[in-house]
C-alpha positions as a Markdown table, in Angstrom:
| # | Residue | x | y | z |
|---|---|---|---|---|
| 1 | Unk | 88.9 | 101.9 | 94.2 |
| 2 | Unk | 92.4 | 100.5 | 93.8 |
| 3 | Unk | 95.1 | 102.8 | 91.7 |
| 4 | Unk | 96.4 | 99.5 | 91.5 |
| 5 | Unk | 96.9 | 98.4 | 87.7 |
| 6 | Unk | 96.8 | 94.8 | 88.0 |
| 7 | Unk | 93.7 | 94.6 | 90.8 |
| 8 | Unk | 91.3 | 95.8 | 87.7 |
| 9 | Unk | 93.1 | 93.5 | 85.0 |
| 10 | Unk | 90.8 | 90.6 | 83.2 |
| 11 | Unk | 92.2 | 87.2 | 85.2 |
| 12 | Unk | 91.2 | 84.0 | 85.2 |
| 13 | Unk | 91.7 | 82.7 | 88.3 |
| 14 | Unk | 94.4 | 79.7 | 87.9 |
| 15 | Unk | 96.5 | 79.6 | 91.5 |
| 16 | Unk | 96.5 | 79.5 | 95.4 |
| 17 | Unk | 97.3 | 83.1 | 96.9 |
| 18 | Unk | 99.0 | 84.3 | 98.3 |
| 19 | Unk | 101.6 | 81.4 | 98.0 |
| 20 | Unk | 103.9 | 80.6 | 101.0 |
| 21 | Unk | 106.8 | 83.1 | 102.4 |
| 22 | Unk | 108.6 | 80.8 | 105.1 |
| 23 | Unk | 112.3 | 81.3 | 107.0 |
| 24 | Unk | 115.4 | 78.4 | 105.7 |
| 25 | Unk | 116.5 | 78.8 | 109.4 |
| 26 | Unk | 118.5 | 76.1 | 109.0 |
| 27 | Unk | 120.6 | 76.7 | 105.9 |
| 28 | Unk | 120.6 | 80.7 | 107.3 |
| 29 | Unk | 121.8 | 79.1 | 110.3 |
| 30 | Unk | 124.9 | 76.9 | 108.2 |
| 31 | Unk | 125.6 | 80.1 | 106.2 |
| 32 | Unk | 126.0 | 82.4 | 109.1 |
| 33 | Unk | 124.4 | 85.6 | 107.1 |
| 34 | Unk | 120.9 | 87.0 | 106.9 |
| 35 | Unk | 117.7 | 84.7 | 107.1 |
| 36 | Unk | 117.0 | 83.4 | 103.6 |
| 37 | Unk | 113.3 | 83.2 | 103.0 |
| 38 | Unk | 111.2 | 81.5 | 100.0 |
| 39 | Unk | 108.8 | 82.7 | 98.4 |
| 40 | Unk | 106.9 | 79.5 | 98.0 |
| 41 | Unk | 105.8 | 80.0 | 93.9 |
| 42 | Unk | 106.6 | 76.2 | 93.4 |
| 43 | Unk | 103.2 | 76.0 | 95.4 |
| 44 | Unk | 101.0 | 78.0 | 93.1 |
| 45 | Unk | 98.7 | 75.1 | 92.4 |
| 46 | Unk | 98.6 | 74.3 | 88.9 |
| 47 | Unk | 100.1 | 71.3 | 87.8 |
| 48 | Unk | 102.7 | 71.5 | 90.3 |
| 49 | Unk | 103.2 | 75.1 | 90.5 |
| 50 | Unk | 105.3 | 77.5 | 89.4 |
| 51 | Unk | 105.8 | 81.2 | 88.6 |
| 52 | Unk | 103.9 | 80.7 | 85.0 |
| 53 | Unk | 101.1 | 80.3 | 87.0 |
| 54 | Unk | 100.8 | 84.3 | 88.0 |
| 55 | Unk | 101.2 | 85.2 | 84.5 |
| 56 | Unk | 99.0 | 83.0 | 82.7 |
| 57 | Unk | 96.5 | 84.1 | 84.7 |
| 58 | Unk | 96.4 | 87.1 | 82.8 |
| 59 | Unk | 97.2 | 86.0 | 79.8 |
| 60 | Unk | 94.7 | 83.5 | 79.4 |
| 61 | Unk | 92.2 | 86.4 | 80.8 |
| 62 | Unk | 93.1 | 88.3 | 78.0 |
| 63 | Unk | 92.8 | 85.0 | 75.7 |
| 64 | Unk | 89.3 | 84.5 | 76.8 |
| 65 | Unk | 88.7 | 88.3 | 76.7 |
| 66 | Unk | 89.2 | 88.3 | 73.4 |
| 67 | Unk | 87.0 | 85.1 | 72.8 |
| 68 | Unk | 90.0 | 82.6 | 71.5 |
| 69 | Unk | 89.3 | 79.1 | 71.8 |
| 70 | Unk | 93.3 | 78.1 | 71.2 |
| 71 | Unk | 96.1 | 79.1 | 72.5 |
| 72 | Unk | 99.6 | 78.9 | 70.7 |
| 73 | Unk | 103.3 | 79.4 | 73.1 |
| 74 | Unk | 106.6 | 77.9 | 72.8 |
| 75 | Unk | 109.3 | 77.4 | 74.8 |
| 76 | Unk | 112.5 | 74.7 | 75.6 |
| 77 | Unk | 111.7 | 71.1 | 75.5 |
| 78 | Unk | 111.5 | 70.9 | 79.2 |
| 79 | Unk | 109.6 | 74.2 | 79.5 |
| 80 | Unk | 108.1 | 75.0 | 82.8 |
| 81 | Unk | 105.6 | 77.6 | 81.0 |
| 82 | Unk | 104.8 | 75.2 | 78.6 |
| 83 | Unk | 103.6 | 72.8 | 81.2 |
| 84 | Unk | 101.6 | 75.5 | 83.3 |
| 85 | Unk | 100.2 | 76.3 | 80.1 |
| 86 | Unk | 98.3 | 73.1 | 79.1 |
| 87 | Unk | 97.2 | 73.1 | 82.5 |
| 88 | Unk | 95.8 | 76.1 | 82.0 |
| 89 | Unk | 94.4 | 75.3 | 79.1 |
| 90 | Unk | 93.0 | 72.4 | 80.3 |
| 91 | Unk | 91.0 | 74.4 | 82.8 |
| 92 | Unk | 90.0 | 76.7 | 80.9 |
| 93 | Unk | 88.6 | 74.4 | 78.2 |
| 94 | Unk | 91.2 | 76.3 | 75.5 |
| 95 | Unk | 92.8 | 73.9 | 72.7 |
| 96 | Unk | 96.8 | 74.1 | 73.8 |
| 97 | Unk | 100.0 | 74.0 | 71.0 |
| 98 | Unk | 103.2 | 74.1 | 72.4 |
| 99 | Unk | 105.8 | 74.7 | 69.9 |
| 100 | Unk | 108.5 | 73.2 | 72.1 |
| 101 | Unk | 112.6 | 74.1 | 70.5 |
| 102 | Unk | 115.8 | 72.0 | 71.2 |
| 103 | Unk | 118.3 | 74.2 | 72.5 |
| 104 | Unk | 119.5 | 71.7 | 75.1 |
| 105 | Unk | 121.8 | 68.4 | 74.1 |
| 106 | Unk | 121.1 | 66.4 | 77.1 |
| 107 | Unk | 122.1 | 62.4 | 76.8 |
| 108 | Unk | 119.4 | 61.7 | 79.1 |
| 109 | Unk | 117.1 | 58.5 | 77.2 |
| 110 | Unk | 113.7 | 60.7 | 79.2 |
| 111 | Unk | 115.2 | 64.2 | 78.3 |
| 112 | Unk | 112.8 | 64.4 | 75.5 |
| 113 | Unk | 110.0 | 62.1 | 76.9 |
| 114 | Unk | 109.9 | 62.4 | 80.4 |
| 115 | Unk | 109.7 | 65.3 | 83.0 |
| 116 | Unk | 107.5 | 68.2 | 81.5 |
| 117 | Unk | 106.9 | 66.3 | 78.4 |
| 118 | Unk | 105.6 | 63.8 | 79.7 |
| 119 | Unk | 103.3 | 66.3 | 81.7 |
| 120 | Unk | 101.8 | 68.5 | 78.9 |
| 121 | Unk | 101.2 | 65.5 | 77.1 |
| 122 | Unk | 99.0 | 63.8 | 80.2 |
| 123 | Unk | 97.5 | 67.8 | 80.3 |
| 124 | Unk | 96.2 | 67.0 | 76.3 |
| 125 | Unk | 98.4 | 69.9 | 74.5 |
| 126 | Unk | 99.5 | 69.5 | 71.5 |
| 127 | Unk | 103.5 | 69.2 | 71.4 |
| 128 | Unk | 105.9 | 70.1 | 68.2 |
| 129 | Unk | 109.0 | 69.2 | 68.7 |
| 130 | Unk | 111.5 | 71.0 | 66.5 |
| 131 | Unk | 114.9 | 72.7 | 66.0 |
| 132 | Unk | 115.0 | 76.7 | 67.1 |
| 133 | Unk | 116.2 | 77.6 | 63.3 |
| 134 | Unk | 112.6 | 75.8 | 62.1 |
| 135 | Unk | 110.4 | 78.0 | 65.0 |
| 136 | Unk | 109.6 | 80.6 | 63.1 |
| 137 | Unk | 108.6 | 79.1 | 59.6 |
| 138 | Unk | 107.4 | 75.8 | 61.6 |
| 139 | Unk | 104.4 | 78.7 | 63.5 |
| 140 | Unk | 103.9 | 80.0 | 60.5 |
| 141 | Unk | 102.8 | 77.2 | 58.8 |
| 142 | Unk | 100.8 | 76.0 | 62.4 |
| 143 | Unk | 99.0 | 79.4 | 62.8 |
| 144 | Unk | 97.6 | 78.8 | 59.0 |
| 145 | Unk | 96.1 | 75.6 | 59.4 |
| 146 | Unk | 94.2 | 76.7 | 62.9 |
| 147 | Unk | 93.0 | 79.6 | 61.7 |
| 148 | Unk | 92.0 | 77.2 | 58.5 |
| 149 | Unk | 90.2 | 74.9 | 60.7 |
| 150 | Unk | 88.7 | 77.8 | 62.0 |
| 151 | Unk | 90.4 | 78.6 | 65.3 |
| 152 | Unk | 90.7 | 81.6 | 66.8 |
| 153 | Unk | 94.0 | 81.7 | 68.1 |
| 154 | Unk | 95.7 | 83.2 | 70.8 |
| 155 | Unk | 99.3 | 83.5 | 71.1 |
| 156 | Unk | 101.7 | 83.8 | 74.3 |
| 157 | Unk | 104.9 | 84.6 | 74.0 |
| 158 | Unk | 107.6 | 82.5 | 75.5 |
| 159 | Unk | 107.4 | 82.3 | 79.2 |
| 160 | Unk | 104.8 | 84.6 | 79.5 |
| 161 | Unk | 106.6 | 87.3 | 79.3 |
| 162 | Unk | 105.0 | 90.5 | 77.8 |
| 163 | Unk | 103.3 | 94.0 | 80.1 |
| 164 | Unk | 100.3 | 91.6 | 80.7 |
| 165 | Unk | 101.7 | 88.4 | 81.6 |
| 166 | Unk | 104.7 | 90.7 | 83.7 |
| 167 | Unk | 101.1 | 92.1 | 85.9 |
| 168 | Unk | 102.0 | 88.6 | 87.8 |
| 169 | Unk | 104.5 | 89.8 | 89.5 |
| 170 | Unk | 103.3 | 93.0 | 90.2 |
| 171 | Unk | 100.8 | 91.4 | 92.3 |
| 172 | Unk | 103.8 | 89.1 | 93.9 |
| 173 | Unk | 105.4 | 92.8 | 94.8 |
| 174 | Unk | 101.8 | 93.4 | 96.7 |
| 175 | Unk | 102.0 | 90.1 | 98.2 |
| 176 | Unk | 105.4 | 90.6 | 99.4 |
| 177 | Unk | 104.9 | 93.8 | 100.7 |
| 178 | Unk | 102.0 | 92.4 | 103.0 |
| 179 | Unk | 103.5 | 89.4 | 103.8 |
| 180 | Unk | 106.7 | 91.3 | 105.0 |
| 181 | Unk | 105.0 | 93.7 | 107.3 |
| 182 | Unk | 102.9 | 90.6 | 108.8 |
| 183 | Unk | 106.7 | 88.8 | 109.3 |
| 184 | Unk | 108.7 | 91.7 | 110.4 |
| 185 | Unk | 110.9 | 91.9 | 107.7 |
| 186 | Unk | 113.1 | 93.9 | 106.2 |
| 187 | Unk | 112.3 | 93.8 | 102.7 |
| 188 | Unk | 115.5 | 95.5 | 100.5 |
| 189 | Unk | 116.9 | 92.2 | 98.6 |
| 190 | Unk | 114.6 | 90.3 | 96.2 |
| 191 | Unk | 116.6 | 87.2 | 94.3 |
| 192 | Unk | 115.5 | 85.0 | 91.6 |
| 193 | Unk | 116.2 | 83.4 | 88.5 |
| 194 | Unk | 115.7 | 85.6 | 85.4 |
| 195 | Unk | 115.2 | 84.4 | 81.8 |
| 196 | Unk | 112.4 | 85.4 | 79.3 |
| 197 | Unk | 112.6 | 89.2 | 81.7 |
| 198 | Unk | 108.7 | 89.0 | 82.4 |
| 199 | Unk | 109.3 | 87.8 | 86.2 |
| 200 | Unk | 111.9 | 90.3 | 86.8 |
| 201 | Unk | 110.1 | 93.2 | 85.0 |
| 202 | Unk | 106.8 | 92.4 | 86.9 |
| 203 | Unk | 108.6 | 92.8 | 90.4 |
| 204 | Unk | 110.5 | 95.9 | 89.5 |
| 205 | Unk | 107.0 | 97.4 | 88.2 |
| 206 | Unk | 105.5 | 96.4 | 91.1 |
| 207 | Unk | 108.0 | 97.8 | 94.3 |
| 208 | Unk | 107.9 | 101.1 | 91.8 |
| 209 | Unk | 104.1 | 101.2 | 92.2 |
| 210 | Unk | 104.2 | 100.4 | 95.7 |
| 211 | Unk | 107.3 | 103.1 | 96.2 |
| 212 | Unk | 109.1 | 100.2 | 97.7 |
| 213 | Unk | 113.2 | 101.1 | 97.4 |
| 214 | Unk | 113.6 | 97.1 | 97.1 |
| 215 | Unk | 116.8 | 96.0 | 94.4 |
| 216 | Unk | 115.1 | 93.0 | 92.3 |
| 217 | Unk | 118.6 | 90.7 | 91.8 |
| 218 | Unk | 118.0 | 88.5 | 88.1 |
| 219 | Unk | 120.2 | 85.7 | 88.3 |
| 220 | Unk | 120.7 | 85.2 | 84.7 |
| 221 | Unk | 120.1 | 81.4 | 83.6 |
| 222 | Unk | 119.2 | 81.9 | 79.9 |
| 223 | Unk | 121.1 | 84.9 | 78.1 |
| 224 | Unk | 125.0 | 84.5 | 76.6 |
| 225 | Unk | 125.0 | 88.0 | 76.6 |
| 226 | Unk | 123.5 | 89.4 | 80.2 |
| 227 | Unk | 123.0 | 92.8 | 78.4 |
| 228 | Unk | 120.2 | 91.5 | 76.4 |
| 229 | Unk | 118.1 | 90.7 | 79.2 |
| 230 | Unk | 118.7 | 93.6 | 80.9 |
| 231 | Unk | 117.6 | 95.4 | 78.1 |
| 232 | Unk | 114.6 | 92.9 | 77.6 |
| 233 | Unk | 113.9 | 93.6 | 81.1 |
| 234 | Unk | 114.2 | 97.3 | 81.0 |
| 235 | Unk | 111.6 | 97.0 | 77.4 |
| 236 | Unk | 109.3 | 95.4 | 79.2 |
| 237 | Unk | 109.3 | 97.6 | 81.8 |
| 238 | Unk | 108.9 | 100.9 | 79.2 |
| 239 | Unk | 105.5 | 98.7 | 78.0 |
| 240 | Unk | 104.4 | 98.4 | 81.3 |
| 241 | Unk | 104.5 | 101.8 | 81.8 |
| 242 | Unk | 103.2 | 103.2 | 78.8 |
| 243 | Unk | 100.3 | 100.3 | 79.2 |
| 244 | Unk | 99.3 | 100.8 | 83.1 |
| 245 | Unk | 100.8 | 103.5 | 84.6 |
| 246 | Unk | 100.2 | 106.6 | 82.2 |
| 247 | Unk | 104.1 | 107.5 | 81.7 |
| 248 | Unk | 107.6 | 106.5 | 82.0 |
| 249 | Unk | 108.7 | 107.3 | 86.0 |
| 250 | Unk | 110.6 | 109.9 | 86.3 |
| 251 | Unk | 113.3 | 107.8 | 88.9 |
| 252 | Unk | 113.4 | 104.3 | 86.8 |
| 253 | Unk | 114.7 | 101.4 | 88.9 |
| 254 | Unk | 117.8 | 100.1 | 88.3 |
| 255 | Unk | 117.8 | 96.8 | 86.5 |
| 256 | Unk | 120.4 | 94.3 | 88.2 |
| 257 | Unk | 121.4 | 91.2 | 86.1 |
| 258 | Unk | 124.1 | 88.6 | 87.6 |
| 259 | Unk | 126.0 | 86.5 | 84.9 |
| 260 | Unk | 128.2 | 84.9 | 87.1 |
| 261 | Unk | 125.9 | 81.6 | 88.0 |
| 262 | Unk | 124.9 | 80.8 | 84.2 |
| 263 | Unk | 127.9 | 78.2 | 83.7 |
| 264 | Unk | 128.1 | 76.3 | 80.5 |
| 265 | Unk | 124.4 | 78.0 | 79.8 |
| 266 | Unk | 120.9 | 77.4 | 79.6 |
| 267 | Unk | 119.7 | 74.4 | 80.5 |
| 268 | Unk | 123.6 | 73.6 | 81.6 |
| 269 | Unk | 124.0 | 73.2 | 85.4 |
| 270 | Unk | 126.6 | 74.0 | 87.3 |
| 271 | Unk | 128.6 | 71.9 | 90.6 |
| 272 | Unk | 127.7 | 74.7 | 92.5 |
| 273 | Unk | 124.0 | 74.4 | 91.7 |
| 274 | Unk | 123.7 | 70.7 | 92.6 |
| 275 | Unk | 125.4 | 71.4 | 95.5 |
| 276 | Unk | 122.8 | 74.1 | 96.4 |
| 277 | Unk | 120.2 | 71.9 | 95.9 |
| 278 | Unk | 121.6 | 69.1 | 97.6 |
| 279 | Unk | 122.0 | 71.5 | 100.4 |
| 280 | Unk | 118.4 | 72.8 | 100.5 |
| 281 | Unk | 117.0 | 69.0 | 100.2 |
| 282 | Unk | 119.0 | 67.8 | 103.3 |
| 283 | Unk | 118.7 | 70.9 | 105.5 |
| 284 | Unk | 115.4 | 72.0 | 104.8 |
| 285 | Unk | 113.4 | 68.8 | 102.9 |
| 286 | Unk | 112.4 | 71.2 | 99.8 |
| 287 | Unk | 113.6 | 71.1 | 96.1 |
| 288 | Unk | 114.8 | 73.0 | 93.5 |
| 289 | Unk | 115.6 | 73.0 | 89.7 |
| 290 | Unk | 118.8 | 72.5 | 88.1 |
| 291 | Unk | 117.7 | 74.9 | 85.7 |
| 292 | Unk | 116.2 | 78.2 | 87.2 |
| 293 | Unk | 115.9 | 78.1 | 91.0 |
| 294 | Unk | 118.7 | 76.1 | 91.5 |
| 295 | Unk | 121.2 | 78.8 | 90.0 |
| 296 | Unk | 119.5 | 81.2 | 92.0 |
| 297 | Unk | 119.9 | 79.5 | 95.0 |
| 298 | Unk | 123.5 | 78.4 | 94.3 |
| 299 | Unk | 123.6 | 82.4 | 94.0 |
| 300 | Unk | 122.1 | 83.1 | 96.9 |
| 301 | Unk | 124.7 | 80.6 | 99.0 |
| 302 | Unk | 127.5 | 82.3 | 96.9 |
| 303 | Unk | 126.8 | 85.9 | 97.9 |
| 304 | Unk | 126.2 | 85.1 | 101.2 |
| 305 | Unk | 129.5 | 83.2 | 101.6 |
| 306 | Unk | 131.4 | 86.3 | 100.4 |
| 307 | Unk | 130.1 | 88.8 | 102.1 |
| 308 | Unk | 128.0 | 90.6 | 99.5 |
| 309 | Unk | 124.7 | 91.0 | 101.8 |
| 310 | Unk | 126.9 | 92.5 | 104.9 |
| 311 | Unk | 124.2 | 94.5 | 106.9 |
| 312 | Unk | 121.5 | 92.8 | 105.5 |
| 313 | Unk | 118.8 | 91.3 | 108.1 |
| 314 | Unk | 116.8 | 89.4 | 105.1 |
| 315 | Unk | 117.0 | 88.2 | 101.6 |
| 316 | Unk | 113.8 | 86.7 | 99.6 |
| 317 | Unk | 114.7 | 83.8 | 97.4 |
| 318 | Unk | 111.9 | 83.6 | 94.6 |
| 319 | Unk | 111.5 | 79.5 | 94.2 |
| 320 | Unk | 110.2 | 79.7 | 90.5 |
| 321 | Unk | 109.6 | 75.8 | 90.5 |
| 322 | Unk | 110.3 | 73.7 | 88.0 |
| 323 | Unk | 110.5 | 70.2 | 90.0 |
| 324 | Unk | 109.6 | 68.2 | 87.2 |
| 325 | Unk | 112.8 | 68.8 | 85.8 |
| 326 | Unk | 114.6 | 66.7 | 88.9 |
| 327 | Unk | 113.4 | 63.2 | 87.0 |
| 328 | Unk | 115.3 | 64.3 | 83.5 |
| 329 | Unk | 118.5 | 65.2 | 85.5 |
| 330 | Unk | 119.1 | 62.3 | 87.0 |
| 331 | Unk | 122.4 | 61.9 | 85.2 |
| 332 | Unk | 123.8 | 65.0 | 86.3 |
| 333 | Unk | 123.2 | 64.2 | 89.8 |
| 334 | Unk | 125.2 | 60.6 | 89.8 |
């Protein structure tokens, strides 16, 4: 039987595993540094993919576990999670609210229409537009009139990010870990973009089950102040523990958070990460996010350029997804 914590976990099976860990030869080859690979999690099959995907299967596990028939999560207008979770709903024949906040003042006409709106709505959720100061009365007053309708209502934090949803990426660690071996390489340097901590805190759980000495690099794309998701990360990580593994370790992993990539903010990108991913699209024919993946990547290019990996054979890029986003950006990009 596996010691595993996440093999035994209630899931509901949502995405296509393991997802994809290929070689950017050629942008390795322009950058003259160690061989970037991807892991492919913009190719986890629901809805067009993403890393929500590995969470929710948990999460909606533990939904149906505990016999809800709605499920309630929130996140940024164009949220990739909120997207991943209609679909999710949708399969799982859960009713879907998304209590979606305005944190980003785009001048895009589709900002608020198009994109991953546009999505959820085709997926059938429910979408509640409204401004982050009214979140917390505006659930309030949803929660009351499910459960007076008689719903039984499941709640998901924003991006999936608590010990259970974080088992996601726990498993990505075991994927990693085989699909190394079976490629030869040297797994030390994990990079990806790092918001809500749940990502981030399931990979670093995961190496420190597998007693994999493997530094998880959070590119942070959310957070004005890095030291609160380092020390959201590092939370998540103490639940984890006290939920799956019995006790705290007794050699916790360091937590490594990168503010230099985060520009203007969330949502906010950066010359450097349309570059990037104007550089991935024409040397390699694959796309990434202004939002998340793009700052990682635009990360990646950076330390690379200055030297920062010196000695290092291979560095995994974590694509997170988050396509849909392209069609609302096209502003940014002329």
């Amino acid at each position: 039987m596996s010691t595993k914590p996440w093999h035994d976990h209630s899931r509901f099976t949502l995405g296509h595993w393991p997802t994809p860990l290929e070689p950017l030869r050629r942008l390795s080859e322009e950058l003259g540094g160690p061989t970037i690979w991807v892991k492919r999690d913009d190719c986890t099959g629901l809805a067009i993919g993403g890393n929500k995907t590995r969470k929710l299967e948990y999460l909606l596990g533990a939904a149906l576990a505990a016999g809800a028939d709605t499920v309630m999560t929130f996140g940024a207008v164009q949220s990739n999670h909120a997207r991943q979770t209609a679909a999710a709903c949708a399969k799982a024949g859960l009713q879907c609210h998304l209590v979606l906040s305005k944190q980003v003042t785009s001048s895009d006409p589709a900002y608020e229409t198009g994109g991953n709106v546009l999505l959820g709505k085709l997926l059938g959720a429910h979408q509640h537009l409204v401004d982050p100061e009214q979140i917390s009365d505006y659930t309030k007053h949803l929660r009351t009139q499910l459960h007076d309708a008689g719903k039984q209502t499941y709640l998901i934090p924003a991006g999936g990010s608590n010990a259970v949803g974080a088992l996601g990426y726990a498993l990505c660690a075991e994927e990693l870990q085989q699909q190394s071996q079976q490629h030869g390489i040297n797994l030390t340097k994990v990079i990806h973009a790092s918001s809500s901590a749940g990502t981030q805190a399931g990979l670093v759980f995961g190496f420190q089950q597998l007693s994999l000495p493997v530094d998880v690099l959070g590119i942070n794309v959310y957070h004005s102040d890095p030291a609160q998701l380092e020390q959201r990360v590092r939370e998540l990580l103490q639940e984890m523990s006290d939920s799956y593994n019995g006790a705290p370790s007794s050699d916790p992993q360091k937590v490594y958070v990168n503010h230099a990539y985060i520009g203007d903010g969330y949502g906010q990108p950066t010359i450097e990460c349309l570059d990037a991913i104007k550089m991935a699209a024409g040397l390699e024919g694959l796309l990434f996010d202004p939002v998340y993946s793009g700052k990682a990547l635009a990360a990646t290019i950076d330390q690379i350029t200055v030297g920062a990996f010196s000695g290092v054979s291979d560095v995994v890029l974590i694509h997170t997804g988050g396509t849909p986003a392209l069609n609302v950006y096209s502003q940014a990009f002329s």
